[in-house]
mmCIF file of the N, C-alpha and C atoms, coordinates in Angstrom:
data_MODEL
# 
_entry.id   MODEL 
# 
loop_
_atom_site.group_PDB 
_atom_site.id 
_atom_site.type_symbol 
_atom_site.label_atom_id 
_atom_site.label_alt_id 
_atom_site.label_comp_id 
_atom_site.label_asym_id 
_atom_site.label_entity_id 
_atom_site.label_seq_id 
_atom_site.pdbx_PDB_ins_code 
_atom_site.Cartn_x 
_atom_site.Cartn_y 
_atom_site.Cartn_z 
_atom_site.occupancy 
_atom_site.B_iso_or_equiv 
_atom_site.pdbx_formal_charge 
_atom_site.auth_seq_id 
_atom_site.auth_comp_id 
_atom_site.auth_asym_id 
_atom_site.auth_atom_id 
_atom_site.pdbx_PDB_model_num 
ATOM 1   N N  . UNK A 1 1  ? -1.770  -14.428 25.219 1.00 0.00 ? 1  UNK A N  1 
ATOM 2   C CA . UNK A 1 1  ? -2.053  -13.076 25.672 1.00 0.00 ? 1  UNK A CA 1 
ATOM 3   C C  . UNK A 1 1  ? -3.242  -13.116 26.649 1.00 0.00 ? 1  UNK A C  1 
ATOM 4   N N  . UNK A 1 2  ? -3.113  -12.464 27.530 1.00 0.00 ? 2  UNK A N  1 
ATOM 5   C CA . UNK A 1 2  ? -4.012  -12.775 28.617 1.00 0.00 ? 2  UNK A CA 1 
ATOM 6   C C  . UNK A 1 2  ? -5.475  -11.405 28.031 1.00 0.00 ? 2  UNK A C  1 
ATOM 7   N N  . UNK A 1 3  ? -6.353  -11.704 28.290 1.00 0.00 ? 3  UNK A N  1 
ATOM 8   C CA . UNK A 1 3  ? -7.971  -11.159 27.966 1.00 0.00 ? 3  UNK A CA 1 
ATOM 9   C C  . UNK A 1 3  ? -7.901  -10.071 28.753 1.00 0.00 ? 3  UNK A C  1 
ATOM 10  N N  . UNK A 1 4  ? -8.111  -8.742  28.108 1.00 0.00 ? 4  UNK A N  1 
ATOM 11  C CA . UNK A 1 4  ? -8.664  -7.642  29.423 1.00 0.00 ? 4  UNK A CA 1 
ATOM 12  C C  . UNK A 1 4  ? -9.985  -7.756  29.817 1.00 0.00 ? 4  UNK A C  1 
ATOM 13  N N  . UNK A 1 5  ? -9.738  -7.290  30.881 1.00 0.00 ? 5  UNK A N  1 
ATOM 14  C CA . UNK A 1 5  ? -10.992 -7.330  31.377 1.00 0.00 ? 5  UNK A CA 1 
ATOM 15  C C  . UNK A 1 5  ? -12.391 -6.506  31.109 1.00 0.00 ? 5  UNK A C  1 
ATOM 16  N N  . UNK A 1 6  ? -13.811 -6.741  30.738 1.00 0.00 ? 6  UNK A N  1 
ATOM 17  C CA . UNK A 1 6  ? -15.004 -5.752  30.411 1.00 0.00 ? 6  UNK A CA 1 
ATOM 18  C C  . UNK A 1 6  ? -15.348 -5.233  31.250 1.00 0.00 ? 6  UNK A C  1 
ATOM 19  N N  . UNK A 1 7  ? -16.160 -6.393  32.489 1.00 0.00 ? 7  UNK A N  1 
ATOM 20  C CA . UNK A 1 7  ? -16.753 -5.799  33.680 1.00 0.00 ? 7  UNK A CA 1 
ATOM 21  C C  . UNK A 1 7  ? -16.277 -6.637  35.230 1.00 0.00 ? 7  UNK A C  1 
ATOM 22  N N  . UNK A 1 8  ? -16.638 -6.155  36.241 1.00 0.00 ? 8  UNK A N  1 
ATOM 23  C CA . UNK A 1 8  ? -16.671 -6.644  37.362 1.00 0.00 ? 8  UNK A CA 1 
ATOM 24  C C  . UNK A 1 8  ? -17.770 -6.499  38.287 1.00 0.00 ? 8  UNK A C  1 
ATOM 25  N N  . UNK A 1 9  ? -18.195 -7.488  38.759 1.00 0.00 ? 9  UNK A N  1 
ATOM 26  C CA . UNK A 1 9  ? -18.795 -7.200  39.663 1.00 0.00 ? 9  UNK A CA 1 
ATOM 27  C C  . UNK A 1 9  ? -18.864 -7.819  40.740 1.00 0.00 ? 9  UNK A C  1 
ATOM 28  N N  . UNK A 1 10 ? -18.677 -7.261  42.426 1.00 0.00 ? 10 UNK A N  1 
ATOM 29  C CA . UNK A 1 10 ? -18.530 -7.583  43.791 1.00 0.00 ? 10 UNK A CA 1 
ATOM 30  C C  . UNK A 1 10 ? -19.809 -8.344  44.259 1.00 0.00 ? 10 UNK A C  1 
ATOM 31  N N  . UNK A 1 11 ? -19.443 -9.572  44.563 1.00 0.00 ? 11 UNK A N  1 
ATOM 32  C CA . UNK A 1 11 ? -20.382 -10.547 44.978 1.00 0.00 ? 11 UNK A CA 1 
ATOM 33  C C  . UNK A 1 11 ? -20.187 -10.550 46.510 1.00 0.00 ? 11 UNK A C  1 
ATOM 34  N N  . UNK A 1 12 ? -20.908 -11.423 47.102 1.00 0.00 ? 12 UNK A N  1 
ATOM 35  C CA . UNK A 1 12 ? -21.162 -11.826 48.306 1.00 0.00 ? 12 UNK A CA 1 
ATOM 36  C C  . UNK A 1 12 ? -19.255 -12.723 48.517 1.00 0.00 ? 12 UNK A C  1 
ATOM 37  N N  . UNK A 1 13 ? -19.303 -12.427 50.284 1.00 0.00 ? 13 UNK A N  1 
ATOM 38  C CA . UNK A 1 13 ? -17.718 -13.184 50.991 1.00 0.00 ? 13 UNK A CA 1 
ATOM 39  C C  . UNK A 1 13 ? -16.630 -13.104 49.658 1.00 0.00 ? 13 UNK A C  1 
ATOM 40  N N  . UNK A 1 14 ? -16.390 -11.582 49.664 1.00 0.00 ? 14 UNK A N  1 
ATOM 41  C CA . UNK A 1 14 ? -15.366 -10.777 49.155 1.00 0.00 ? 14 UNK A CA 1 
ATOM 42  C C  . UNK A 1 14 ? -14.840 -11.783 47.588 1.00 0.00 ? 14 UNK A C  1 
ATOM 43  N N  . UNK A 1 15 ? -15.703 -11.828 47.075 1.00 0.00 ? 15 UNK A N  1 
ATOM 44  C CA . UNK A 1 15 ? -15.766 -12.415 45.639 1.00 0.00 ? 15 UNK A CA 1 
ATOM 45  C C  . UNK A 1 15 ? -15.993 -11.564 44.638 1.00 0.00 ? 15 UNK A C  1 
ATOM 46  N N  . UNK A 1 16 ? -15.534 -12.151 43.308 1.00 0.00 ? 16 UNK A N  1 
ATOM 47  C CA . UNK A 1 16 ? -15.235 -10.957 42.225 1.00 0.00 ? 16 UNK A CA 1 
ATOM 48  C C  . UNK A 1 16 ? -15.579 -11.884 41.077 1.00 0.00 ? 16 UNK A C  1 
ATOM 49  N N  . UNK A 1 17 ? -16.975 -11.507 40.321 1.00 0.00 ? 17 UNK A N  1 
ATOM 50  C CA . UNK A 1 17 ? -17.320 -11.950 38.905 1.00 0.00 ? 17 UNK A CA 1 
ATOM 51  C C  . UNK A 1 17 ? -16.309 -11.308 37.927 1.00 0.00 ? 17 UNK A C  1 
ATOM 52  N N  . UNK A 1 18 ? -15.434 -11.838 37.203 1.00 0.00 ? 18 UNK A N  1 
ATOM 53  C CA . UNK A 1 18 ? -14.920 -11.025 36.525 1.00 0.00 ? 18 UNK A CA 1 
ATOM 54  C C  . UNK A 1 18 ? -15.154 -11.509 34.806 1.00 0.00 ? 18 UNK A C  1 
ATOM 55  N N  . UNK A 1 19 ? -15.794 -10.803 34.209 1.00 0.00 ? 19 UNK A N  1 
ATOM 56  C CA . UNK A 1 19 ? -15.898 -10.961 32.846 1.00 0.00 ? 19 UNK A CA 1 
ATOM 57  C C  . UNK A 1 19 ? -14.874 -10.538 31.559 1.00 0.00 ? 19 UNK A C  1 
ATOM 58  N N  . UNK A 1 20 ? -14.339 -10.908 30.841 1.00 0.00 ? 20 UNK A N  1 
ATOM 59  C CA . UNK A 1 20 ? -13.501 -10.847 30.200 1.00 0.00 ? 20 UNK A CA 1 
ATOM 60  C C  . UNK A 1 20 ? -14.010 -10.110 28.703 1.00 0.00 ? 20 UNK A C  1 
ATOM 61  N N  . UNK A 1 21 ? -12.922 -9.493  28.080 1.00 0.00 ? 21 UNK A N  1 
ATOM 62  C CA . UNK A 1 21 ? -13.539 -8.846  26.449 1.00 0.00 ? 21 UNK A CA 1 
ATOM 63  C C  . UNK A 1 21 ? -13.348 -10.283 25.451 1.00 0.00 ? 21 UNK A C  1 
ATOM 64  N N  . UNK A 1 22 ? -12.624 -11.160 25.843 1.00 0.00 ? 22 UNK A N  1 
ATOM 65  C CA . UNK A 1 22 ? -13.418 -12.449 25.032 1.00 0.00 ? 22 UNK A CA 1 
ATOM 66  C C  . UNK A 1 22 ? -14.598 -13.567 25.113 1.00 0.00 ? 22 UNK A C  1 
ATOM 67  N N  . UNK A 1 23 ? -14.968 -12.910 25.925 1.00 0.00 ? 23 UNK A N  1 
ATOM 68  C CA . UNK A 1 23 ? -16.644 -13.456 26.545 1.00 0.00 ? 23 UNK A CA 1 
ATOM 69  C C  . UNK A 1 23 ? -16.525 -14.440 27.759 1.00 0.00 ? 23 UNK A C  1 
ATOM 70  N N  . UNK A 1 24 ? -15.139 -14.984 28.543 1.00 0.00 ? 24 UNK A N  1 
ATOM 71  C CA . UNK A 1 24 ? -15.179 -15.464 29.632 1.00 0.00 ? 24 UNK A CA 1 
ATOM 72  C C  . UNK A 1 24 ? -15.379 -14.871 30.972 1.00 0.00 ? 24 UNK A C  1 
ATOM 73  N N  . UNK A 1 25 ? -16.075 -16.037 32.144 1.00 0.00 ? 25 UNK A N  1 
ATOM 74  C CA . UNK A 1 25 ? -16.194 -14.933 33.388 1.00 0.00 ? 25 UNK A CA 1 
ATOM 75  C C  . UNK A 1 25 ? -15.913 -16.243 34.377 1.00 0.00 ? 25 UNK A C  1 
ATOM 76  N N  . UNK A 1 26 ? -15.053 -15.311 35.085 1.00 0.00 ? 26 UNK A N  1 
ATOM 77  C CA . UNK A 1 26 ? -14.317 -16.318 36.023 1.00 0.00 ? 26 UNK A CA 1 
ATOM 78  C C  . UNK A 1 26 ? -14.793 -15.550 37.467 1.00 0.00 ? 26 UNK A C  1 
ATOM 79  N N  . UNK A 1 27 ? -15.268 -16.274 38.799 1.00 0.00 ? 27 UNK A N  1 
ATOM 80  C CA . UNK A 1 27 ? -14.967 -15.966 39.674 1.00 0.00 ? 27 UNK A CA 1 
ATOM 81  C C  . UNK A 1 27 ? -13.685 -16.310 40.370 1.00 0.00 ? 27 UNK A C  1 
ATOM 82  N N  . UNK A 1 28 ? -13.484 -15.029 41.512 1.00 0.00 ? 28 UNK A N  1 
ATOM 83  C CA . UNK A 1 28 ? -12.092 -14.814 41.717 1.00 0.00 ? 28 UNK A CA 1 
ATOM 84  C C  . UNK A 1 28 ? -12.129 -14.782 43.320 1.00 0.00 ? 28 UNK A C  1 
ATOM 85  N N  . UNK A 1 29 ? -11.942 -15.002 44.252 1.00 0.00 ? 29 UNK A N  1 
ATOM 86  C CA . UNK A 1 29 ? -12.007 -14.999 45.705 1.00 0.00 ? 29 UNK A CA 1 
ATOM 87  C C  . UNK A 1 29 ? -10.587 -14.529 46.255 1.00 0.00 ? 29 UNK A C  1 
ATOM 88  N N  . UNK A 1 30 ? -11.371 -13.210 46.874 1.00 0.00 ? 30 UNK A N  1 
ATOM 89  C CA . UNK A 1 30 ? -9.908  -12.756 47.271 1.00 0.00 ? 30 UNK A CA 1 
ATOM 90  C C  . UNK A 1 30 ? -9.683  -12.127 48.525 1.00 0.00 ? 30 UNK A C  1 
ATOM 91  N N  . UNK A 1 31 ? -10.374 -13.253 49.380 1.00 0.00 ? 31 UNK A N  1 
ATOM 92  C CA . UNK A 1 31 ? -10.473 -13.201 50.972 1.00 0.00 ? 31 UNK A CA 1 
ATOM 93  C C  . UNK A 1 31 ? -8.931  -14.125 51.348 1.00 0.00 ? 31 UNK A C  1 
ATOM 94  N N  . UNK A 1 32 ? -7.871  -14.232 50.586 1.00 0.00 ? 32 UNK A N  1 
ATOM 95  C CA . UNK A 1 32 ? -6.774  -15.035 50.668 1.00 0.00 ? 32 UNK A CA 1 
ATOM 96  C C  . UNK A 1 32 ? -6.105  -13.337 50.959 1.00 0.00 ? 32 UNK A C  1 
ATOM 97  N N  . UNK A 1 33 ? -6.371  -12.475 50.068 1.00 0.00 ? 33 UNK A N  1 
ATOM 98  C CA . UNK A 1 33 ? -5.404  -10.417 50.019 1.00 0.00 ? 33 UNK A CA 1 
ATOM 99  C C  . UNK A 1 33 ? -5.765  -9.949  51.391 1.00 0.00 ? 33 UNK A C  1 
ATOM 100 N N  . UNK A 1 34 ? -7.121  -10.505 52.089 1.00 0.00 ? 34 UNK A N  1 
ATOM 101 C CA . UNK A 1 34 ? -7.556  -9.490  52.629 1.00 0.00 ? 34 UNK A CA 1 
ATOM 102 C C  . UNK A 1 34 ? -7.035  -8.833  54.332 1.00 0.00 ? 34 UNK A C  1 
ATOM 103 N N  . UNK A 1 35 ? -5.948  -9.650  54.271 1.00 0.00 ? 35 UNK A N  1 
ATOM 104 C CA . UNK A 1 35 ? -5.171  -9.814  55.173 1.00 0.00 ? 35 UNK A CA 1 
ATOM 105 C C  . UNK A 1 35 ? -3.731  -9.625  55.472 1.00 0.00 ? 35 UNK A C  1 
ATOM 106 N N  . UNK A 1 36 ? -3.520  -8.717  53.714 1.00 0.00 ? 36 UNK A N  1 
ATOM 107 C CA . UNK A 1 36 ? -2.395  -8.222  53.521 1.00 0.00 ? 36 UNK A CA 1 
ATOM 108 C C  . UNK A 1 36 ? -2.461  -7.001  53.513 1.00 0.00 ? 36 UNK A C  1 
ATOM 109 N N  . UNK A 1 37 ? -1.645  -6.373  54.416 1.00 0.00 ? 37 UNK A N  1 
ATOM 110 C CA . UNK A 1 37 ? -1.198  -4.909  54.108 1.00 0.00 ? 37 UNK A CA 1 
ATOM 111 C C  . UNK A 1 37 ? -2.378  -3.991  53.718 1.00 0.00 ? 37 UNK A C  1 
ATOM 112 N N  . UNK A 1 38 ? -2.208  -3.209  52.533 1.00 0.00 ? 38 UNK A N  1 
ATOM 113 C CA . UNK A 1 38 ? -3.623  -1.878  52.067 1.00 0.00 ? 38 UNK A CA 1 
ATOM 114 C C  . UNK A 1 38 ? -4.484  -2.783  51.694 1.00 0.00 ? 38 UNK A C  1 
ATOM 115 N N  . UNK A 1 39 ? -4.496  -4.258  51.488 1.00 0.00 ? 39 UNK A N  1 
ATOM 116 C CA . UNK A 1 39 ? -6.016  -4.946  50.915 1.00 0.00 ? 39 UNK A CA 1 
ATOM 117 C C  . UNK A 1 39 ? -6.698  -4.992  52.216 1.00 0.00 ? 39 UNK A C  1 
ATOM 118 N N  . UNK A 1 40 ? -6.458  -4.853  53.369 1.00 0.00 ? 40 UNK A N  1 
ATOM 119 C CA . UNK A 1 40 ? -7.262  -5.275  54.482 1.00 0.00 ? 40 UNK A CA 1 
ATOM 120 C C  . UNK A 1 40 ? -8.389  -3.944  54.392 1.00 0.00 ? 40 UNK A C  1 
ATOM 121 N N  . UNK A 1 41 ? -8.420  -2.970  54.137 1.00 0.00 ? 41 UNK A N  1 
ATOM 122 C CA . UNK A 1 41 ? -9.865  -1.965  54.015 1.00 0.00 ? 41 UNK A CA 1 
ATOM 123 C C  . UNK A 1 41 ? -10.458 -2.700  53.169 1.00 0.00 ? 41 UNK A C  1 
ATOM 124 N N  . UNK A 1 42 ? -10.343 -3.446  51.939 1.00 0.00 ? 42 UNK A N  1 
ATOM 125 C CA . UNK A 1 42 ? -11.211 -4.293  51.592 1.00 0.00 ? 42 UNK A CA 1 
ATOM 126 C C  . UNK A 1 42 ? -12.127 -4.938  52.409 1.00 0.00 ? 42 UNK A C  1 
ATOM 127 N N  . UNK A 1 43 ? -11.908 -5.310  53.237 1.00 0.00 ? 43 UNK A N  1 
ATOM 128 C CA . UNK A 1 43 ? -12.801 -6.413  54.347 1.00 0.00 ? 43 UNK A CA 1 
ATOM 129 C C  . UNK A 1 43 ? -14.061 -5.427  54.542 1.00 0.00 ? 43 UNK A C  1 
ATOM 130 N N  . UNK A 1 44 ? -14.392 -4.047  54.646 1.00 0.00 ? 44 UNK A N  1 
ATOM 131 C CA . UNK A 1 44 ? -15.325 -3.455  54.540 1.00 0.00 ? 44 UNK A CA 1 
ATOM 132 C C  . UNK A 1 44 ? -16.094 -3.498  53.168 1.00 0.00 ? 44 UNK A C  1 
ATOM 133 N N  . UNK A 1 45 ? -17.576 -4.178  53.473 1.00 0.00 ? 45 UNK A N  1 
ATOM 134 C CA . UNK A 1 45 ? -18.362 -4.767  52.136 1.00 0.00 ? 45 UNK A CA 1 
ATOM 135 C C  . UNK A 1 45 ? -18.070 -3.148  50.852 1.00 0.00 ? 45 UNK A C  1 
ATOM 136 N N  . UNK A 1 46 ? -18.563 -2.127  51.943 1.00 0.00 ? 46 UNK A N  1 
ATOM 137 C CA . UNK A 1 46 ? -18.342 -0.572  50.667 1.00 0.00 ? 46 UNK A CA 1 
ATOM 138 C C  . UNK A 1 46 ? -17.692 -0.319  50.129 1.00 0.00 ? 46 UNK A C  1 
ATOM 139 N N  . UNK A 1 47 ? -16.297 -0.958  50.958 1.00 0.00 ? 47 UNK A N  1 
ATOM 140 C CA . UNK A 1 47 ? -15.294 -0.213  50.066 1.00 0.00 ? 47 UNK A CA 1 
ATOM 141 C C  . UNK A 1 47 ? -15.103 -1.607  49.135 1.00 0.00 ? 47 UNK A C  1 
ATOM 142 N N  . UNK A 1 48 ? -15.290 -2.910  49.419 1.00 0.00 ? 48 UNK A N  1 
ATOM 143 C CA . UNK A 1 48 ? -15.250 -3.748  48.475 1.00 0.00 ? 48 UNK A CA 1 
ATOM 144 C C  . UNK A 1 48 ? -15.952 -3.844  47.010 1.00 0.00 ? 48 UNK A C  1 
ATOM 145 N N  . UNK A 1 49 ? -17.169 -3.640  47.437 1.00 0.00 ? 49 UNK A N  1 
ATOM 146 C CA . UNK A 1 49 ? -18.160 -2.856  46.376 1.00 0.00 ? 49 UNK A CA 1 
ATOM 147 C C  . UNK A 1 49 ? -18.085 -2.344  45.530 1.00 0.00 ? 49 UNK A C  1 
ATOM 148 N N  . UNK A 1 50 ? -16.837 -1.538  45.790 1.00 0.00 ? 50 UNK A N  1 
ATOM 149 C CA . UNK A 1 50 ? -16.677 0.085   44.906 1.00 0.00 ? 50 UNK A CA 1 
ATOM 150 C C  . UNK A 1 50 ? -15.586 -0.300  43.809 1.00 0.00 ? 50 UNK A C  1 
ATOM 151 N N  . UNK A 1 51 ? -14.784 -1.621  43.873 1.00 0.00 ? 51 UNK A N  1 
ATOM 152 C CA . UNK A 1 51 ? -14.430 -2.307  42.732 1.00 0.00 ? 51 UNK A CA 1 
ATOM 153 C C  . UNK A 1 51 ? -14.880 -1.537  41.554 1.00 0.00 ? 51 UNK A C  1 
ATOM 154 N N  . UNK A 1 52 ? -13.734 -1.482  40.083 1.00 0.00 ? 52 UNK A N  1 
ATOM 155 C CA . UNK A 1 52 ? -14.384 -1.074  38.965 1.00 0.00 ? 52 UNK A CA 1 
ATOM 156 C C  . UNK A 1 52 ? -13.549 -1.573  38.144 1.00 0.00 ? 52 UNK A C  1 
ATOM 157 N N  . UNK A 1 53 ? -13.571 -1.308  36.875 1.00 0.00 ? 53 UNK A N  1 
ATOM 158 C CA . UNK A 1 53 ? -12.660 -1.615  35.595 1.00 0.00 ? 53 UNK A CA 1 
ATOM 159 C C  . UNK A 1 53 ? -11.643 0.192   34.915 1.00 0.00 ? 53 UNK A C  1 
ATOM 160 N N  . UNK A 1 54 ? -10.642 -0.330  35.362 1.00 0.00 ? 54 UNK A N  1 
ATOM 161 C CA . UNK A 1 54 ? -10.154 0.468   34.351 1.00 0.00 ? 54 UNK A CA 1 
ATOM 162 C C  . UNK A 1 54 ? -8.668  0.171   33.636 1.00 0.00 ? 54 UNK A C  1 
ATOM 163 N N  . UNK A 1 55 ? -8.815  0.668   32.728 1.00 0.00 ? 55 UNK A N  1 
ATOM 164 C CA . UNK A 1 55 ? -7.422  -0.197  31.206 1.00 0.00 ? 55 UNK A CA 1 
ATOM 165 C C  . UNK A 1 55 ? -7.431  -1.249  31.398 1.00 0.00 ? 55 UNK A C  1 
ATOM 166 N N  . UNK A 1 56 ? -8.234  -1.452  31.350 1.00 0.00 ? 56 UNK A N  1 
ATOM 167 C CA . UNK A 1 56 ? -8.555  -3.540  31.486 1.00 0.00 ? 56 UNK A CA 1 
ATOM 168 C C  . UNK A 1 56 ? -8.027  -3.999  32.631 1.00 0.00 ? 56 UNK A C  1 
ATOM 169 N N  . UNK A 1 57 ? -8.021  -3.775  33.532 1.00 0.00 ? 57 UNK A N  1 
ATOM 170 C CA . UNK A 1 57 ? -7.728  -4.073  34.900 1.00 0.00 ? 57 UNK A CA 1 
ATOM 171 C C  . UNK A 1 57 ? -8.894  -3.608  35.862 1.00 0.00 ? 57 UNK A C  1 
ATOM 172 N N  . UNK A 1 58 ? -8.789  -3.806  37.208 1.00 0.00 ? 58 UNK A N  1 
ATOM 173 C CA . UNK A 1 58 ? -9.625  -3.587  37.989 1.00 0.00 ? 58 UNK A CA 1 
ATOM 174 C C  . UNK A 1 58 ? -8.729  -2.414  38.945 1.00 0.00 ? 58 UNK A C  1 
ATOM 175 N N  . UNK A 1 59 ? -9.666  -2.522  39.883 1.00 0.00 ? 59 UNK A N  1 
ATOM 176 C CA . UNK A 1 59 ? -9.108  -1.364  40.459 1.00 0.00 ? 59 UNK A CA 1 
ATOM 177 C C  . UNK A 1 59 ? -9.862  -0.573  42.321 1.00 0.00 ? 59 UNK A C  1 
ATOM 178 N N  . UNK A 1 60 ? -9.262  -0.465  43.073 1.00 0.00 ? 60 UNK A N  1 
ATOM 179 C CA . UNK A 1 60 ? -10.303 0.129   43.517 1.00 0.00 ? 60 UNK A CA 1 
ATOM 180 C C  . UNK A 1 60 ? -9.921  1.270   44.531 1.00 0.00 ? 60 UNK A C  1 
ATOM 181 N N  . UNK A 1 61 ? -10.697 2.318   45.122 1.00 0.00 ? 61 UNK A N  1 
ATOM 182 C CA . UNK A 1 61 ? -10.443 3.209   45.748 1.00 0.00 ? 61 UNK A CA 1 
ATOM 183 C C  . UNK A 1 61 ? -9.087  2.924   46.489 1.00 0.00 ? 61 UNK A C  1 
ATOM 184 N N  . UNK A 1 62 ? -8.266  4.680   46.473 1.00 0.00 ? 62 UNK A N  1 
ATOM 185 C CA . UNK A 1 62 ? -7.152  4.221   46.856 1.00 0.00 ? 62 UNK A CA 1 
ATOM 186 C C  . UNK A 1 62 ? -6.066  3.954   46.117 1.00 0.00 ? 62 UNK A C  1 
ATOM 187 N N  . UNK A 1 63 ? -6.542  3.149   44.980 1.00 0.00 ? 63 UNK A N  1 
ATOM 188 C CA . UNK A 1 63 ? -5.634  2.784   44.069 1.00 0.00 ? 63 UNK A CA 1 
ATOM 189 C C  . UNK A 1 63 ? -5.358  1.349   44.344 1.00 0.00 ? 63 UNK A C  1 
# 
């Protein structure tokens, strides 16, 4: 069963701390999306930023 997720947080060159509810934290690099389709407004640090957690997933403006 895969871990939901607790927190996130937006690091530096579109990177993602992601901490898990079983105490793991993986970074995640996802300058590979940012060049697809609706992930490309990502490439703006603010709106990257604005990353959050919700139902154990992430999420971000927009949807």
């Amino acid at each position: 069963m895969t871990p939901r997720i607790a927190r996130v947080v937006a690091q530096e060159n579109q990177q993602l701390r992601v901490e898990f509810e079983n105490g793991e934290a993986r970074i995640f690099d996802a300058t590979p999306l940012l060049d697809k389709g609706y992930f490309a407004e990502l490439r703006a640090p603010v709106c990257f930023k604005s990353v959050r957690v919700i139902f154990g997933g992430i999420e971000w403006p927009h949807e």
